[in-house]
Structure formats: structure tokens, C-alpha cells
N, C-alpha and C positions, 0 to 999 in steps of 0.2 A: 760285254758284247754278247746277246745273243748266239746261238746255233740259229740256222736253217733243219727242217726236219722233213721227211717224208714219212706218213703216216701209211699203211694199209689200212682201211678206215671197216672193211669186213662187211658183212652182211648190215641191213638195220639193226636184228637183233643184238646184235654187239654190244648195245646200251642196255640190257637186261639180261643176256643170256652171259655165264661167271667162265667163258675161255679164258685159255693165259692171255689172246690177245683185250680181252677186256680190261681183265687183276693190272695189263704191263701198263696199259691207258690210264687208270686208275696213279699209277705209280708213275706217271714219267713227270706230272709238276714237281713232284719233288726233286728229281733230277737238274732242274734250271731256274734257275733265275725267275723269277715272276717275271713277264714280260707287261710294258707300259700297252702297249697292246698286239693285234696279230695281225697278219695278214698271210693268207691261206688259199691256194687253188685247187678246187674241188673236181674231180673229172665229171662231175654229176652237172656240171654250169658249164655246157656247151655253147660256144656262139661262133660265128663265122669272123669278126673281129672281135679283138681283145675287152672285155669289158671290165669296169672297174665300179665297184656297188658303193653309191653314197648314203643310202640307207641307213636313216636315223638311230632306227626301231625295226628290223627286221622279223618279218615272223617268222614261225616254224613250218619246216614245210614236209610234207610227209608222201614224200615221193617215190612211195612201193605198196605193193599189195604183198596180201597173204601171208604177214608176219603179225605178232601177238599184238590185240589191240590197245593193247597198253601201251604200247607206242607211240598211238594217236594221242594219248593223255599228254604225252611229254612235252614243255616248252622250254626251249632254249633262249636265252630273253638278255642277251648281251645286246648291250648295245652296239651302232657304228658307228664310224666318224666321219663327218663330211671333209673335214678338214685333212684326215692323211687322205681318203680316197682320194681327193683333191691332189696330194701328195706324191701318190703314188700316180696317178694318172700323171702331170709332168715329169716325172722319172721315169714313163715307157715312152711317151710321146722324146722325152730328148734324144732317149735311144735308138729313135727313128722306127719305133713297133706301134703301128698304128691302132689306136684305141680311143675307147669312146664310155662316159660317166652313164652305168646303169643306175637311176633314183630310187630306184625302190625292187627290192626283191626279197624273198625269206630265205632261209637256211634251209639248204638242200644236206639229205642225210650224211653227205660225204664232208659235211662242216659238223654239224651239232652232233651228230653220234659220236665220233671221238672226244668234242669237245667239253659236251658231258660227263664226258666220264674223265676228262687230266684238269679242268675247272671249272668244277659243277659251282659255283658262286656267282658264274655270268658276270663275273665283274672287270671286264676287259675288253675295251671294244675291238668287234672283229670286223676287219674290212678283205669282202671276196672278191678274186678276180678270174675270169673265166677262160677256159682252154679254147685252144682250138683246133677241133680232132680231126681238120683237113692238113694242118700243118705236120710238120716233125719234129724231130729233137730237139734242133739245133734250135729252131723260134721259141721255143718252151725255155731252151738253157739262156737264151738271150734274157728273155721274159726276168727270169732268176737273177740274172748278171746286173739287169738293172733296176731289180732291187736290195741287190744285196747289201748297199750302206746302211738301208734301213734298219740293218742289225744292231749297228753305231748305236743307233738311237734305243736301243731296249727292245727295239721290236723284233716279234718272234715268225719268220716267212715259215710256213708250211703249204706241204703240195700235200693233197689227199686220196689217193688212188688205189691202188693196189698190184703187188711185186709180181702179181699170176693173178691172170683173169680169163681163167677158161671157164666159163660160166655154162654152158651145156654141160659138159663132164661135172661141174660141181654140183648141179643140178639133177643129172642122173645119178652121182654116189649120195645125193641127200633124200633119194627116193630109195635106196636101200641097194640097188646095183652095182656090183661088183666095180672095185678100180683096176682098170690091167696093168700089172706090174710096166710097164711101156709106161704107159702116160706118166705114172712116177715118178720113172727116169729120167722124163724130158722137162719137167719140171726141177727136178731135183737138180739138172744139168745146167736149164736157165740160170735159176738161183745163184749158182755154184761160179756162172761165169760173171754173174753181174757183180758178187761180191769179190772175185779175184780183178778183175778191173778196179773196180773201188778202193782196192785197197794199193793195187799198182800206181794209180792216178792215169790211168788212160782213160783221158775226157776224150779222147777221139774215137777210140773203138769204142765208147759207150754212148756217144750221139751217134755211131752208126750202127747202132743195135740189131736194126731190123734185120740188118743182112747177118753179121758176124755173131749175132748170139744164137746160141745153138737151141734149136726148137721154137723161134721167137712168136713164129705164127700161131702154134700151137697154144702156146702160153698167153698171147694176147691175139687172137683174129680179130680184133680191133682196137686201134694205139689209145684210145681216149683215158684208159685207168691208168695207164703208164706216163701220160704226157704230165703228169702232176709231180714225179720225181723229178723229172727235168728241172722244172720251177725250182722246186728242192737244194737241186745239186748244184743249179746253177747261180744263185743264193749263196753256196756255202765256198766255190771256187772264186781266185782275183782272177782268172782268167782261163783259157784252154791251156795254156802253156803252167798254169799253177792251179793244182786241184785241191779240191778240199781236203781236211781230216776226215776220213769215213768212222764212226761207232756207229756197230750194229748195235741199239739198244733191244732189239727183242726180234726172237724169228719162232715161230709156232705153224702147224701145217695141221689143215682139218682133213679129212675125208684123205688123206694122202695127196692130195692135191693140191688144195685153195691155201697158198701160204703167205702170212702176214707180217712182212718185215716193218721196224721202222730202224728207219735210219737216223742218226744225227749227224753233220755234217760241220764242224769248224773251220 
């Protein structure tokens, strides 16, 4: 049986540029099982309803400026499958979470950049399904819930987002400006609380994050990178009442700020 995983999927750069979150990317196939294929929620595939990619042949999509052009060279060239999309779309629709078959779309950096780097052979079809960053937790951990048998089957759920997304602050310490010992903290605080719930199994105070995690706003002013653990966790629990196995397989922090867990979840 598969894990469910929650990836920090990083900058674009992260597929060229050698962080420990790259080397752990690099190294987490080895950690599991080859999976028959994937299915993954990227915070980067916003939609207002659920969407589920049928898409044969997906292309690359290179949805950022201002990073190395070698980027744009890169193609991630897994195929999809009509057939779980299909799969998967009747397992949210049973679940009563209303969604709808997108035909065609390419890989948004929050899919192919990790994915290049844990199975650079493309040989696994990856099938995407999209957040929805009006919603909260608890739609996202549904989302998760009713995919989770899919693990049954060899397949591997991943959400792809990231554990801290204060993206002005990482923006101004990658411009060379100081981090104030504060901001730090309040990161380091987050983190600290999210992994001590994880490991407690309070699925409850961790669907209601926004209020009880300490610093939450700061960490994310907006839920969309975070809504991809949900999928994740919710993936990896038989229910609120029974939580997953939490391995932190890798935590690494750039600029003192921007930090990149992923999780595995049994």
C-alpha cells in the first residue's frame, strides 16, 4: 500500500538549483514503493470547483518569471490517464464534493518540479486535481478522504504546496535584506505546532489551523499553498477520529524563513 505525501514543491528553481530540499526530492523514490501511478494536488491549479485532469499527454507548463532559462528547456512528459481521472472523478463525486473532468491541461510547476527530480523517467502516469483556495481545510481533508483507497491500488496521492508561504518576506531576504529575528520565530512556531499536532493525531485542531496555529496568517496570508496538505493528510487518515502515521521525511529552511517539509503519512 502506498503512503500519501505532502511535498513543499520550493521555488521553480528547485529542479536545478542542488538545496537539501532538491538532494531529499532526488532521494525520496527510493524510499517507496514505485507507485502504478500518481495522483497529486498542486496549489498552483486553482479552480472554483473541484477539477480532475484527463489529459492524455500533458505539457509543460512554465508558470513563473525571472528564474534560470534553463527551466524553460525542461519537459516533464509523463503521461495521463483517462481512465483513473475517470476513477477518480467518481470517488469525489460519490463523496458528494462536487467536481468536473478538466481534458486537457499541462503541468504546473507545483507537479513537474518535484517530480523531476523523485522520477526523472516520466514513466508513470500522473493524474492532477485542482484546489480550491475559497474553500478550507476540512473540503481539502474530504477531498484526501475520498481518495484515500486509491493507495490500495499502488497509487501514490500527493498534495504540493508548501509548509510556510510568506512569499513577500522571502522575497525581500532573497533580495539580500535582513530577516528580523520575529519573523523567525513565527515561523519556527508554525512549523513546531503543526508537527506537534501530527504527531498527536489532532485532526481537529489541524482542520482548524487558521484560528489555533500560532502565527497562521503570517505564515500563509493566503491558504492556497497549504490547502494541498489537507489532500495529503487527508489521504493518509481512515477518518477524524483515526489519523494517519506522520514521517517527517525532510525539513530544510532557506533565508531563515521559507521552509520545506515533506511529510509521509501511512
Amino acid at each position: 500500500m502506498q503512503p500519501s505525501l505532502f511535498i513543499s514543491h520550493g521555488a521553480p528553481d528547485i529542479a536545478i538549483v542542488e538545496t537539501p530540499a532538491h538532494i531529499a526530492l532526488l532521494q525520496m523514490a527510493n524510499q517507496l514503493k514505485k507507485p502504478d501511478a500518481i495522483v497529486i494536488a498542486s496549489a498552483h491549479f486553482e479552480t472554483a470547483v473541484t477539477e480532475v485532469v484527463s489529459d492524455r499527454a500533458p505539457k509543460t507548463m512554465y508558470d513563473f518569471g525571472g528564474f534560470d532559462p534553463l527551466l524553460r528547456q525542461m519537459v516533464y512528459a509523463a503521461p495521463g490517464s483517462e481512465n483513473l481521472a475517470e476513477d477518480v472523478f467518481q470517488r469525489l463525486e460519490t463523496a458528494g464534493i462536487s467536481c468536473q473532468i478538466n481534458r486537457e491541461r499541462a503541468y504546473d510547476h507545483g507537479v513537474w518540479t518535484p517530480l523531476i527530480l523523485a522520477y526523472p523517467e516520466a514513466d508513470i502516469p500522473v493524474v492532477q486535481v485542482s484546489i480550491q483556495p475559497e474553500k478550507d481545510a476540512a473540503h481539502h481533508f474530504a477531498i484526501g478522504q475520498a481518495l484515500r483507497a486509491l493507495r490500495e491500488n499502488n497509487i501514490l496521492v500527493i498534495g504540493s504546496g508548501h509548509i510556510t508561504h510568506n512569499l513577500r518576506e522571502v522575497f525581500s531576504a532573497m533580495q539580500g535584506h535582513r530577516v528580523h529575528p520575529e519573523s523567525k520565530a513565527k515561523v519556527d512556531d508554525f512549523v513546531v505546532w503543526i508537527s506537534e499536532n501530527l504527531q498527536e493525531g489532532d485532526v481537529q485542531a489541524l482542520l482548524d489551523w487558521r484560528k489555533q496555529a500560532p502565527n497562521a496568517v503570517h505564515n500563509h496570508p493566503t491558504s492556497e499553498h497549504f490547502m494541498p496538505f489537507f489532500v495529503a493528510y487527508g489521504a493518509g487518515c481512515v477518518g477524524v477520529d483515526k489519523a494517519a502515521e506522520p514521517t517527517l521525511m525532510h525539513r530544510s529552511t532557506q533565508f531563515d524563513i521559507f521552509t520545506s517539509d515533506i511529510w509521509r503519512f501511512d
